[in-house]
N, C-alpha and C positions, 0 to 999 in steps of 0.2 A: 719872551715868554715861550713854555713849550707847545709846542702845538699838543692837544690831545683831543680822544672822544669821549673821556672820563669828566664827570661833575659838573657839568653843564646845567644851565637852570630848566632848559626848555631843549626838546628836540631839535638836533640841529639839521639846517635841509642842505642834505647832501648829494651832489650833483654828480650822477655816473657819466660817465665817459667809456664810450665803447668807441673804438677808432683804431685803423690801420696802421697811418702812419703820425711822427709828430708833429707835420703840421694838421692834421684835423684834429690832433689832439689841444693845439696852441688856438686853434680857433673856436671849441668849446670852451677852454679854459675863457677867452675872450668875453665869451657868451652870457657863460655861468657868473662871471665877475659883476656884469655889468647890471644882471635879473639881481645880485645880492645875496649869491651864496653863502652858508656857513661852510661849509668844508669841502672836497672833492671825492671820489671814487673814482677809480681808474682798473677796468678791467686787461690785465697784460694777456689775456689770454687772446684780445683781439689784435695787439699791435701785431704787428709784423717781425718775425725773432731774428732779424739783423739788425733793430731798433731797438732792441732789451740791452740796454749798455749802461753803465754806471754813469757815462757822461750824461747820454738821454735823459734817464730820469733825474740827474739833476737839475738839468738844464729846465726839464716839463713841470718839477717841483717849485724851481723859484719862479716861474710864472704864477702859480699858486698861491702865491704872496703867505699871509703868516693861517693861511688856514688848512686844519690835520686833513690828513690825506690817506684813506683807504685804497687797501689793494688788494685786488680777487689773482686768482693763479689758476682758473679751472681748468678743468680737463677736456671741455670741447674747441670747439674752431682750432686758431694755429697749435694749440697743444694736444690736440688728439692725438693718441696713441704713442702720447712722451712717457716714460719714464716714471712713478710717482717721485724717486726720488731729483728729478730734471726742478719739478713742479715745486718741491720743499724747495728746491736750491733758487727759485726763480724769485720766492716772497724774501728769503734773506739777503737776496742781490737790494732788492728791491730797500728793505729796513736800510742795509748800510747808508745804499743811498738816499735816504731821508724819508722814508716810509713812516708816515704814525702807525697806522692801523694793516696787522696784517691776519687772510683770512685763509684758515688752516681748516680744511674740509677735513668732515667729522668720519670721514669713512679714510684718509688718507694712509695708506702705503696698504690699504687690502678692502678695496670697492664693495661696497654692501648695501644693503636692502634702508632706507631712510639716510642714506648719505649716514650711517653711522655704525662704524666697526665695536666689537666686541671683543674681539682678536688680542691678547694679552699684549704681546710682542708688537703689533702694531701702533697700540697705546701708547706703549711705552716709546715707539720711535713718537707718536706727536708729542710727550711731554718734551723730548729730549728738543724737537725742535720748535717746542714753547718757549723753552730752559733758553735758546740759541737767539730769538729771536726778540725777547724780553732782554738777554744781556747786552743787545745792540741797541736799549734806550726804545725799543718800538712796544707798543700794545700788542695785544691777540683777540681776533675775535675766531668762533668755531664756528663751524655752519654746516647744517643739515639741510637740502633742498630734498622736500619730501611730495613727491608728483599725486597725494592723495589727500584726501582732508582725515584730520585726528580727532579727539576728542579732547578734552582740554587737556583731563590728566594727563593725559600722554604727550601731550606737549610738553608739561609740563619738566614729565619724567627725561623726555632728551636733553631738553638744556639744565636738568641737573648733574647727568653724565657730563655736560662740557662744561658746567662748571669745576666740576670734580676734578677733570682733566686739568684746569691752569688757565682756563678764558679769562681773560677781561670783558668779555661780551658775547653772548648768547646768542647765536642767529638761527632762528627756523624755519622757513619758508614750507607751507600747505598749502592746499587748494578749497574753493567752495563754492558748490554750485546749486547751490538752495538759500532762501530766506534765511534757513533755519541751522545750514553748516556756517554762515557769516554771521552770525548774531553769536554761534558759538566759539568763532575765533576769537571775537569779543569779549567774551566770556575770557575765553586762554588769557587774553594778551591783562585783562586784569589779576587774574590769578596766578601769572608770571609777578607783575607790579607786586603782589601781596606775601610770594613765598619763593622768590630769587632771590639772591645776597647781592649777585652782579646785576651791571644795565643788559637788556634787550632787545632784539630787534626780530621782530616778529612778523611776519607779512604773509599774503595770501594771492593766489593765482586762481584760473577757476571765472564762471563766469557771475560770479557774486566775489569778486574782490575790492571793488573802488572804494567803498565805504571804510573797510577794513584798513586801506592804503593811508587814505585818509583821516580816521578818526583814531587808528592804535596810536601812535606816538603822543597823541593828547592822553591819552589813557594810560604809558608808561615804555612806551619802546623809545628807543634813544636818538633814530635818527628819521630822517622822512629821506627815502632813495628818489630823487628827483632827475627828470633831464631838461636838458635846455630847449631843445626839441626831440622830435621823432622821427629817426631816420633808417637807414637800412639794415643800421645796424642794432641800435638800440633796442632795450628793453620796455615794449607797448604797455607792460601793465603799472610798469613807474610813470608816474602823473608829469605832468610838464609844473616847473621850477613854479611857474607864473601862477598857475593854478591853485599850488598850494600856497602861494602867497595870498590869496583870495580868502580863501577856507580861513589861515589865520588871521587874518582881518577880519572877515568877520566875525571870528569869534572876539576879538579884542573890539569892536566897537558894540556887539552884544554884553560885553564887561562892561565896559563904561560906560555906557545907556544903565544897567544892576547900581552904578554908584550912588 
């Protein structure tokens, strides 16, 4: 079966992996198996770039057994001050070698204010390498990391731009640090669910995000970014695997007690 992030009944909890080399990558993947992952994330921007090789990642995929597998290409840590074009070439290394999900920043080949270009010419290089990395059998997702909180509409409004563009999946990342900007990411991440064509992935940073972390994907984001723990490298406001396996239990014995 193929692996994908598409049509799944329930969000699936996806476990990031920030790591140097591959074996701290093979001892997360470990980790992540045993808590009872749905899928992986793997940021390449942290391995080490004499470990970005065609064999590696096959090799760190089939440990991965039959579950899709996401991949970030950002522009900080080992890829500061690469190339954008270095960065497109690193996600379709990445597909050939068996990548499902690959994540094509909204601002890519001309850096812009909401992680998202306007730039004609620009656009038109992310279709071309949507076009590139959709013929290699992999998904797309776009992504916007916006360091401020929006309002819905306007959430709304960017991932209509990446859907326009060619996504398979919507990703936004804001911030919120009141009652009252979390309650209305909440808001967003329904009115994403209610007038998006595509799935999405919606998340919040800030010091009112837990909630958000944890209750958008019940409300219609597609995946829950999870880790196995929290270490030096990882991303503190993704929830530990075990955590949200909690959260969904409880809601499913909260169902079954309603029966």
């Amino acid at each position: 079966m193929k692996r994908t992030f598409l049509g799944h009944p329930r969000p699936l909890l996806t476990a990031m992996i920030q790591a140097e080399t591959p074996e701290d990558v093979m001892a997360a993947v470990g980790k992540a198996l045993a808590e009872g992952c749905d899928a992986f994330g793997l940021q390449l921007c942290k391995l080490k770039p004499h470990y970005r090789t065609k064999n590696t990642y096959q090799s760190l995929f089939e440990l991965m057994e039959d579950r899709p597998i996401y991949i970030t290409n950002y522009r900080h840590a080992y890829n500061a001050g690469l190339p954008e074009e270095e960065l497109a070439e690193g996600l379709v290394a990445a597909a050939q070698a068996g990548a499902t999900l690959c994540d094509v920043i909204g601002d890519l080949f001309d850096p812009s204010p909401f992680e998202l270009t306007e730039n004609p010419l620009a656009v038109a290089r992310q279709r071309e390498l949507i076009d590139r990395i959709h013929s290699l059998g992999a998904e797309v997702l776009i992504s916007s990391h916006i360091d401020s909180f929006l309002p819905a509409e306007k959430v709304l409004q960017i991932a209509f731009a990446q859907q326009e563009r060619g996504a398979d999946i919507a990703k936004i990342v804001t911030r919120a640090d009141s009652q009252e900007e979390e309650i209305e990411n909440l808001r967003a991440t329904s009115l994403l669910k209610e007038k998006l064509q595509i799935p999405f992935l919606f998340l919040s940073n800030g010091s009112h995000y837990k909630l958000h972390r944890m209750i958008g994907p019940l409300l219609g984001s597609v995946m829950y970014l999870c880790v196995g723990q929290h270490d030096a490298l990882s991303t503190k406001t993704q929830p530990l695997l075990s955590s949200v396996r909690q959260v969904l239990d409880g809601f499913a014995h909260y169902d079954r007690k309603g029966e």
